[in-house]
DSSP file (Angstrom, degrees, kcal/mol; ACC not computed):
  #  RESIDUE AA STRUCTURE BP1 BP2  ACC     N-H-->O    O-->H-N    N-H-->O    O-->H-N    TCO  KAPPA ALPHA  PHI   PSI    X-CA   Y-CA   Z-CA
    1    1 A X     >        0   0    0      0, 0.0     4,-2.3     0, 0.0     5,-0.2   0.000 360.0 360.0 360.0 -42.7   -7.5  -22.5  -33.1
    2    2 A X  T  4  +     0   0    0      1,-0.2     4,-0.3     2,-0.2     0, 0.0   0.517 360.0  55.3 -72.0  -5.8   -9.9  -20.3  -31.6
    3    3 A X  T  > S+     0   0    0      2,-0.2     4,-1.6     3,-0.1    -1,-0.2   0.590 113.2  45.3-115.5 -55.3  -12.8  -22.9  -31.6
    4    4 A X  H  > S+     0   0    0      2,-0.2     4,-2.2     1,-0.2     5,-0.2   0.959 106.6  57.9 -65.7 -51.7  -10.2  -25.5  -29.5
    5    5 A X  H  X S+     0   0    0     -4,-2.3     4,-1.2     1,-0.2     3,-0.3   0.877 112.5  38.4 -36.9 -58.6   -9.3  -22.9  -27.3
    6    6 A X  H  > S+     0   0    0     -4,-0.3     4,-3.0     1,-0.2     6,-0.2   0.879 111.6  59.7 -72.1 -37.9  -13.3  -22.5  -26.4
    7    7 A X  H  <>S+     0   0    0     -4,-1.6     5,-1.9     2,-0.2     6,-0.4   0.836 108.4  39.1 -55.9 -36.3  -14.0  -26.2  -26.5
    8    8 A X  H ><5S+     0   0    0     -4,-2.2     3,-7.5    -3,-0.3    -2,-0.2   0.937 116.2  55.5 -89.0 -52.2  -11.3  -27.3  -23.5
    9    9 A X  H 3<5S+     0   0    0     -4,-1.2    -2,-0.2     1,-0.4    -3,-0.1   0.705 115.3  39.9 -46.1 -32.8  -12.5  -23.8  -21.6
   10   10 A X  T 3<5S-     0   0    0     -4,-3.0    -1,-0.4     0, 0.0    -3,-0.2   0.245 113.9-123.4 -91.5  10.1  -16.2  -25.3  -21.9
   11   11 A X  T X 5 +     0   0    0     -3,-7.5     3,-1.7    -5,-0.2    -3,-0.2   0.855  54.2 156.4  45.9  33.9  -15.1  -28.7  -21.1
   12   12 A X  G > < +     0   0    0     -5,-1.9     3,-1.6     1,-0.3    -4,-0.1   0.715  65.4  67.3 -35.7 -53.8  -16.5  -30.2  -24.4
   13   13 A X  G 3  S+     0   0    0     -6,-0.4     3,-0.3     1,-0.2    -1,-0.3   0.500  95.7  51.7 -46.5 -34.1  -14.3  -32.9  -24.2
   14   14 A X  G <  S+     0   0    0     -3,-1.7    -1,-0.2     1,-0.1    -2,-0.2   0.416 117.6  37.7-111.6  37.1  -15.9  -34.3  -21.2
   15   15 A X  S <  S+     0   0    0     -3,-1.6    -2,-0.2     3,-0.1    -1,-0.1   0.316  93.5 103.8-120.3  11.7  -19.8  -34.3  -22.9
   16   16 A X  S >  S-     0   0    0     -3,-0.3     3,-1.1     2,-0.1    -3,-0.0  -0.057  96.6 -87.2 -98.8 173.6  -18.6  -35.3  -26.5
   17   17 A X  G >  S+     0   0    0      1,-0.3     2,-1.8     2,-0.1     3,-0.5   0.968 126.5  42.8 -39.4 -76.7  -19.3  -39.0  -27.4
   18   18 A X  G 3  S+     0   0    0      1,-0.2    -1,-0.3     2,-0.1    -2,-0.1  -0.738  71.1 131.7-111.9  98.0  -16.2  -40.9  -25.9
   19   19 A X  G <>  +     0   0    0     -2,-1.8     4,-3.4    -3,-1.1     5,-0.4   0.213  66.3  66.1 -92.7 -15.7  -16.4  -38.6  -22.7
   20   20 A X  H <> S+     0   0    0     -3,-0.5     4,-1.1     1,-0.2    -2,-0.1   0.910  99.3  45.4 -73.5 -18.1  -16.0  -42.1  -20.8
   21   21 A X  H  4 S+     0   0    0      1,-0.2    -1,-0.2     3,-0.2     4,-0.1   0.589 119.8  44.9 -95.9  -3.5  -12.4  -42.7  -22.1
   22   22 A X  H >> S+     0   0    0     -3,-0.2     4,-1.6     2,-0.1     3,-1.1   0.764 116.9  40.1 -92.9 -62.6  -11.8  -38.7  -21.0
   23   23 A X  H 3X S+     0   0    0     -4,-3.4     4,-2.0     1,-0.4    -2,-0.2   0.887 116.6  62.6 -82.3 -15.5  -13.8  -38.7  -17.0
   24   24 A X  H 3X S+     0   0    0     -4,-1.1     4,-0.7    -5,-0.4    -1,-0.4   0.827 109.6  32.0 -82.9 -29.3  -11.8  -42.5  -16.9
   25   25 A X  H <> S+     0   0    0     -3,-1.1     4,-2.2     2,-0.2    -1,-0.2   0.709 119.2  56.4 -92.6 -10.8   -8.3  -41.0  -17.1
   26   26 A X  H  X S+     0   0    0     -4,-1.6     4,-1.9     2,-0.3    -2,-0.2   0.850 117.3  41.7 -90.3 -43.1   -9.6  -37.6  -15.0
   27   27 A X  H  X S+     0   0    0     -4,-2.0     4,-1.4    -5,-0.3    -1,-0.2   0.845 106.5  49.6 -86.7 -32.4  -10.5  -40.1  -12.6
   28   28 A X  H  X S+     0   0    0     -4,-0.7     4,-2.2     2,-0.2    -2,-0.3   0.645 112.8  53.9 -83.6 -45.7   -7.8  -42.2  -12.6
   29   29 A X  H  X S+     0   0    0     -4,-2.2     4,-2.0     1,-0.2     5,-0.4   0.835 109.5  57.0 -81.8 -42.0   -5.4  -38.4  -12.2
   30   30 A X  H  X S+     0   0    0     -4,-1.9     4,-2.9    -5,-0.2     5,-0.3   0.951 103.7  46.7 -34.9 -62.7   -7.7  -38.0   -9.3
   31   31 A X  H  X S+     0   0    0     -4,-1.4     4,-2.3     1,-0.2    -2,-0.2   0.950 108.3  53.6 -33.7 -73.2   -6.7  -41.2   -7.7
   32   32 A X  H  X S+     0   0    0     -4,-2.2     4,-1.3     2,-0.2    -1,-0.2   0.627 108.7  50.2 -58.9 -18.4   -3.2  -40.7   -8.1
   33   33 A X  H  X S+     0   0    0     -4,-2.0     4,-3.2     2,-0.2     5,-0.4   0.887 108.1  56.8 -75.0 -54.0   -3.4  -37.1   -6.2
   34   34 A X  H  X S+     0   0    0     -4,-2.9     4,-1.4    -5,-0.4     5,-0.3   0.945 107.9  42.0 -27.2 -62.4   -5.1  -38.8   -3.7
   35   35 A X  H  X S+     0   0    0     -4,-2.3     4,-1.9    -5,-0.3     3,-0.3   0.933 116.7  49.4 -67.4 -43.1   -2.4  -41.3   -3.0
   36   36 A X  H  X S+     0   0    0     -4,-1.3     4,-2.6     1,-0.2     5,-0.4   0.945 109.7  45.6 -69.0 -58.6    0.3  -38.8   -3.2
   37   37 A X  H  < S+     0   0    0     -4,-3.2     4,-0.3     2,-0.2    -1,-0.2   0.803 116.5  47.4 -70.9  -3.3   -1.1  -36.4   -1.0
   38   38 A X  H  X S+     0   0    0     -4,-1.4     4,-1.6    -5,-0.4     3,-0.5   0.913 119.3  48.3 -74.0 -54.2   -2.1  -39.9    1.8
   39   39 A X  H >< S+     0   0    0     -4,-1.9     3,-0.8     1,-0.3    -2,-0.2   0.957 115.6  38.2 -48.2 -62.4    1.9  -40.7    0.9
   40   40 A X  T >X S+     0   0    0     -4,-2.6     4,-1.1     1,-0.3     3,-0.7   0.833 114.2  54.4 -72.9 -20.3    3.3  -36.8    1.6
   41   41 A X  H 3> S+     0   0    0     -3,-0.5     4,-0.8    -5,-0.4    -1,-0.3   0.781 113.9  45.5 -99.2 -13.4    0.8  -36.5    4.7
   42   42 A X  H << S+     0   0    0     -4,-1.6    -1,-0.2    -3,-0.8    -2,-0.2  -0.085 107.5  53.7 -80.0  10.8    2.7  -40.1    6.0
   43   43 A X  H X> S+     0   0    0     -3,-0.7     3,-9.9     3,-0.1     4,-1.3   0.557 111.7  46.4-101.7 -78.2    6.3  -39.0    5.3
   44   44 A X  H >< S+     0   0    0     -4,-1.1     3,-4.0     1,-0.3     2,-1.2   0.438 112.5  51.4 -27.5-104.7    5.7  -35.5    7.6
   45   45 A X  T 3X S+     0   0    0     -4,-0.8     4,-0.8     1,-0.2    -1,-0.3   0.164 110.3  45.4 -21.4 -30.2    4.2  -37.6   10.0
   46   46 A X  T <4 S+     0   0    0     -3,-9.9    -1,-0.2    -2,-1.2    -2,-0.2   0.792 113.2  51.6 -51.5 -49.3    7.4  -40.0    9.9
   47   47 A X  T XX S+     0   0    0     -3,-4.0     4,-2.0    -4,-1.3     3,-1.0   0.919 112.4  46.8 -75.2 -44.0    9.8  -36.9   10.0
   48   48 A X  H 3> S+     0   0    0      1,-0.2     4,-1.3    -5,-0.2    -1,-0.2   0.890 113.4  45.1 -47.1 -46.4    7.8  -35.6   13.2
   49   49 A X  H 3< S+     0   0    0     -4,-0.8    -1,-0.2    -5,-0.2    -2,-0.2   0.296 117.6  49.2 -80.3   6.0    7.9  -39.1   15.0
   50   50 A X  H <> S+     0   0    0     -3,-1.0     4,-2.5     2,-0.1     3,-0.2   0.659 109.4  48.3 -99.0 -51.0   11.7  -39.1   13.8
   51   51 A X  H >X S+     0   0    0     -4,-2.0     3,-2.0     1,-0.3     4,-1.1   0.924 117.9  46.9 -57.5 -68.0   12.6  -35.2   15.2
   52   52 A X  H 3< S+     0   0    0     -4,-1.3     4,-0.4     1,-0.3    -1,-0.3   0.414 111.0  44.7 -59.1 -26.1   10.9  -36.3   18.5
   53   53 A X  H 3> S+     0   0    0     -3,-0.2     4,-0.9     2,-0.1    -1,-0.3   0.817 111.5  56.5 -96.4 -30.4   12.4  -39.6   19.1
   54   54 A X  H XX S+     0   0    0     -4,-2.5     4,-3.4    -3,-2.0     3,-0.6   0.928 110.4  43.3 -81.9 -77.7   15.8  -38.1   18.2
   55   55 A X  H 3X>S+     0   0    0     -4,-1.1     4,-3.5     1,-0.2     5,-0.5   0.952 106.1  61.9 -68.2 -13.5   15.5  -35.5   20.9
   56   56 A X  H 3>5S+     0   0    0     -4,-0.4     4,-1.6     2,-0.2    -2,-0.2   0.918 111.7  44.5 -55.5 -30.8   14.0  -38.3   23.6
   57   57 A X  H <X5S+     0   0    0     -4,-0.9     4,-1.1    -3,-0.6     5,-0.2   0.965 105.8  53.2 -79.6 -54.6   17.5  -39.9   23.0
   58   58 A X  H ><5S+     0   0    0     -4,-3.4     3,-1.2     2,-0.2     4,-0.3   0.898 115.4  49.4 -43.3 -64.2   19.6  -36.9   23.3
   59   59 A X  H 3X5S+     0   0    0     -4,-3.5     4,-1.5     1,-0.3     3,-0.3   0.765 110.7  44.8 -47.4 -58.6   17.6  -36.5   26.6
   60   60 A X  H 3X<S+     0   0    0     -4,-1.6     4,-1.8    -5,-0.5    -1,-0.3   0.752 112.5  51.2 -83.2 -12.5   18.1  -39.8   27.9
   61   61 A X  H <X S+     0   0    0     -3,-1.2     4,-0.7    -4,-1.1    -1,-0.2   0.301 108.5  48.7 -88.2   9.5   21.8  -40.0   27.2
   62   62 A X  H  > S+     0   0    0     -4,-0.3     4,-2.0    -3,-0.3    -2,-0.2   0.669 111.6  53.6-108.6 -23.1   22.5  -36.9   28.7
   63   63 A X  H  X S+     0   0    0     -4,-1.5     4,-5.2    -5,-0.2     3,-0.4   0.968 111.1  51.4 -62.5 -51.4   20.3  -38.4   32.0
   64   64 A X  H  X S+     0   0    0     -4,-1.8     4,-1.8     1,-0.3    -1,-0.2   0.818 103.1  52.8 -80.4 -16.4   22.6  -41.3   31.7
   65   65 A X  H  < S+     0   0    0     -4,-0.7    -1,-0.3     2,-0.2    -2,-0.2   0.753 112.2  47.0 -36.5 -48.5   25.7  -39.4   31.8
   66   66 A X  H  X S+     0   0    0     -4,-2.0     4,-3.7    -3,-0.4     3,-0.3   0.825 110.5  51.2 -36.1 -57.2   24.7  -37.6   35.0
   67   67 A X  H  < S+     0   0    0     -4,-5.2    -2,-0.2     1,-0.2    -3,-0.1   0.847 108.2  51.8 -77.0 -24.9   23.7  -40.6   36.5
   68   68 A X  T  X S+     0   0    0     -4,-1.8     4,-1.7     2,-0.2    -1,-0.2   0.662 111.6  50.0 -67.9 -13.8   27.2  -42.5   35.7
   69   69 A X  H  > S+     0   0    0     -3,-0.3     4,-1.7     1,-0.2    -2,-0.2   0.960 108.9  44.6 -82.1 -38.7   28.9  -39.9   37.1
   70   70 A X  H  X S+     0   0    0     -4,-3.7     4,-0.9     1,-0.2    -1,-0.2   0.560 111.5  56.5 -76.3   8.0   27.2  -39.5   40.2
   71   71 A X  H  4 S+     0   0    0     -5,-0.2     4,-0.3     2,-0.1    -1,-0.2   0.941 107.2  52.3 -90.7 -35.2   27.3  -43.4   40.6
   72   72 A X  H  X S+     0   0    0     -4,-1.7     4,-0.6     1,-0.2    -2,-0.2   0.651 106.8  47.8 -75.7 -20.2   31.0  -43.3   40.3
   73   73 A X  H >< S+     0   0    0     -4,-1.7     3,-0.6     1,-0.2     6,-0.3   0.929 112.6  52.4 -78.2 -42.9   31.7  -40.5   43.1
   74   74 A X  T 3< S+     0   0    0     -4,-0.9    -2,-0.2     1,-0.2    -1,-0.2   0.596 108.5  47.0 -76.8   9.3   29.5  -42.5   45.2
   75   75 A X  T 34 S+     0   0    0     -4,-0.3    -1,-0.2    -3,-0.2    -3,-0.2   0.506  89.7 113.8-112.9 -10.5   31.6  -46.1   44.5
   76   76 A X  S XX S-     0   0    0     -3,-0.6     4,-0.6    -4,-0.6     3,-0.5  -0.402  81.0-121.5 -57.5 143.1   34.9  -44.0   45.2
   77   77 A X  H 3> S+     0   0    0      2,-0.2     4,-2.5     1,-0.2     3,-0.4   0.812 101.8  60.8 -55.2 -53.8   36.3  -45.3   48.2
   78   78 A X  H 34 S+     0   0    0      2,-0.2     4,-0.3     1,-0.2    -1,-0.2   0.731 101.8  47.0  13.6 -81.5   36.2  -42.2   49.9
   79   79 A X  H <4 S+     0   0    0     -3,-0.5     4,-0.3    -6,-0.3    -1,-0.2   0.433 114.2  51.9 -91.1 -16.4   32.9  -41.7   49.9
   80   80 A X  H >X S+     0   0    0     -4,-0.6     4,-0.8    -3,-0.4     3,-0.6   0.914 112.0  47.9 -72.2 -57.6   32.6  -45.5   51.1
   81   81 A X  T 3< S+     0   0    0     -4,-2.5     3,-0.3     1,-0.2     4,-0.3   0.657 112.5  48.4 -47.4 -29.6   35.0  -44.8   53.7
   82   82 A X  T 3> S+     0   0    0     -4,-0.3     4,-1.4     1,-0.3    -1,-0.2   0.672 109.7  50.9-100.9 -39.0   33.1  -41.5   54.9
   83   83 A X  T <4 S+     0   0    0     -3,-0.6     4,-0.3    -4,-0.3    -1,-0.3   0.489 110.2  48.9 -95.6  -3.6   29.6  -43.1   55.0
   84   84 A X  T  <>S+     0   0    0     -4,-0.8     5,-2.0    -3,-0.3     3,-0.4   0.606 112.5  51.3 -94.0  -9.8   30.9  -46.2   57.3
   85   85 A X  T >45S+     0   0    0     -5,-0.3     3,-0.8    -4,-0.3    -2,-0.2   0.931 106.6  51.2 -72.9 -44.3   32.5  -43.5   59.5
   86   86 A X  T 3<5S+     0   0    0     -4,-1.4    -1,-0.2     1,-0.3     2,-0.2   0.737 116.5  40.4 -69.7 -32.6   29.2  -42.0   59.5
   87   87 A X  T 3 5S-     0   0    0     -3,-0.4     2,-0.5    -4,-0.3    -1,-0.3  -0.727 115.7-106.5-136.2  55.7   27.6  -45.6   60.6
   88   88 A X  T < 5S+     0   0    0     -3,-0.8     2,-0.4    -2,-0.2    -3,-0.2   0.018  80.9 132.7  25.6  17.1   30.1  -46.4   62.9
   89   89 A X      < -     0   0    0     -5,-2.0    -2,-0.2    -2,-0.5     2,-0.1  -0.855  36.5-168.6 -98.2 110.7   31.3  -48.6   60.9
   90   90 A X        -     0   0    0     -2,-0.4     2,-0.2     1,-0.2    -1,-0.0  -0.270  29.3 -98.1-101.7-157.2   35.6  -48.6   60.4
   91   91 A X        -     0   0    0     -2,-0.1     2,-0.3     1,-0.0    -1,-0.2  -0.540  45.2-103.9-100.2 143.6   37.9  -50.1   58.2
   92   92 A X        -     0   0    0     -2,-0.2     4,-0.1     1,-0.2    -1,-0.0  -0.669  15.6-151.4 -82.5 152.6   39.8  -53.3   59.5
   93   93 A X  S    S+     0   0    0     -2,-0.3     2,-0.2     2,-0.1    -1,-0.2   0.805  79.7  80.4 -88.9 -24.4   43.7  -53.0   60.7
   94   94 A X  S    S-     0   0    0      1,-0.1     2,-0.4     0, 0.0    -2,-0.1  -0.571  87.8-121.2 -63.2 133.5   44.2  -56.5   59.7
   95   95 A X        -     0   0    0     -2,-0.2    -1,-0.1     1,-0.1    -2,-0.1  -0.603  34.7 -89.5 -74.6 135.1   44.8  -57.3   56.3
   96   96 A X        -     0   0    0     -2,-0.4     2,-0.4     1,-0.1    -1,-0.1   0.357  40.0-144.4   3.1 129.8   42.6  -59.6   54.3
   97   97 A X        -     0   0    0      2,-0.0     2,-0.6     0, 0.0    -1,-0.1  -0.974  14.8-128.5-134.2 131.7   43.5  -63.8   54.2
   98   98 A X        -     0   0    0     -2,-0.4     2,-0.7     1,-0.1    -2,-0.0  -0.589  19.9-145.5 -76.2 123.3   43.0  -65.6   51.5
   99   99 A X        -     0   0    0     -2,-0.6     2,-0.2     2,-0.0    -1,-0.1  -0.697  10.0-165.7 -88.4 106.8   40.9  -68.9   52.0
  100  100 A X        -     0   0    0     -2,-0.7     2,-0.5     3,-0.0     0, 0.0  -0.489   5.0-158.8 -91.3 163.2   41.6  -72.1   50.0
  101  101 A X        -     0   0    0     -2,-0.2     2,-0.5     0, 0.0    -2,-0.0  -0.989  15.2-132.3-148.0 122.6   39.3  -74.5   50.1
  102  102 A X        -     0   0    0     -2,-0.5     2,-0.4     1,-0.0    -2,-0.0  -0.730  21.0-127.2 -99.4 147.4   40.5  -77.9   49.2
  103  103 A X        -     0   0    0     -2,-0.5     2,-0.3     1,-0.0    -1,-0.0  -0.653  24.2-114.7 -99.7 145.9   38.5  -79.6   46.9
  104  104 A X        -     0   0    0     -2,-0.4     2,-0.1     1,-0.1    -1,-0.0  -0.585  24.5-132.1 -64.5 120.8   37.0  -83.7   47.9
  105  105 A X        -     0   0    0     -2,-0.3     2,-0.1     1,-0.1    -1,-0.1  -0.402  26.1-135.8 -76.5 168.4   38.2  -86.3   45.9
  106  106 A X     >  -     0   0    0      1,-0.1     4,-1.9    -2,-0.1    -1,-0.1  -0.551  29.4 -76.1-104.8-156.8   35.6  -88.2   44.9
  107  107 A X  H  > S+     0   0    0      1,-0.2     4,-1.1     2,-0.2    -1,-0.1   0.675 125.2  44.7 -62.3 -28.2   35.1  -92.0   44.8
  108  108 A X  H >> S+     0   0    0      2,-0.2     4,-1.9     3,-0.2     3,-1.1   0.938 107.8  58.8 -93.4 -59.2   37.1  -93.0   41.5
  109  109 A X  H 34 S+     0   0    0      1,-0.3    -2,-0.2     2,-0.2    -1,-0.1   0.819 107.3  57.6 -42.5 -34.4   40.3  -90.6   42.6
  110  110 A X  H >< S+     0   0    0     -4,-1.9     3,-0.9     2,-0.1    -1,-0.3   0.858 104.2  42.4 -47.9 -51.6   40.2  -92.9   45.7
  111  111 A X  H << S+     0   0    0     -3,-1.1    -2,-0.2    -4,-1.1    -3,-0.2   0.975 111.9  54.4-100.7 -37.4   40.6  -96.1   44.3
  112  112 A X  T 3<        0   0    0     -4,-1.9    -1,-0.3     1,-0.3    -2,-0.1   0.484 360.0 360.0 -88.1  11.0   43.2  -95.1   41.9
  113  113 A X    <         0   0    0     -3,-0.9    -1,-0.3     0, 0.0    -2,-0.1   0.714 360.0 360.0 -86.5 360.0   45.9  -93.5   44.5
């Protein structure tokens, strides 16, 4: 037992005869750290570009919340009325008339009246 014990501590196992079928799996556990730590260093990076984008939205909805309110105080009537006052511009006392427009018959509605 004490003899195995010294043999993996001196790494015996990878200068013995079939050392190739030993440095081929060693290499092989190599590999696969490799890929996992490319993998984990491409997650973070995911979760960073995630957090960031996240608050960029939160940001821009809170812009566009602002910006609908103040377009709706300035489409109030009011505030229309107040800025033609301002630009000498009033309000009519006649009310509005609605314009009909008769539509042309054409050439074929003609012949058949």
């Amino acid at each position: 037992m004490k003899n195995k014990f010294y043999s993996i501590l001196k790494a015996r196992f990878l200068v013995n005869e079939d050392a190739t079928k030993n440095w081929g799996f060693i290499v092989f556990l190599i590999f696969l750290a490799i890929i996992m730590i490319a993998n984990t260093h491409s997650y973070e990076g995911k979760v960073y570009k995630i957090a960031e984008l996240t608050n960029e939205v939160k940001e821009l909805r809170s812009e566009f919340v602002d910006r609908r309110s103040e377009l709706m105080k300035i489409k109030m009537e009011s505030t229309v009325a107040q800025e033609m006052i301002e630009k000498e511009i009033f309000p009519s006392s006649v009310p509005p008339k609605k314009i009909k427009v008769a539509k042309e018959k054409s050439a074929w509605d003609k012949l058949w009246q």
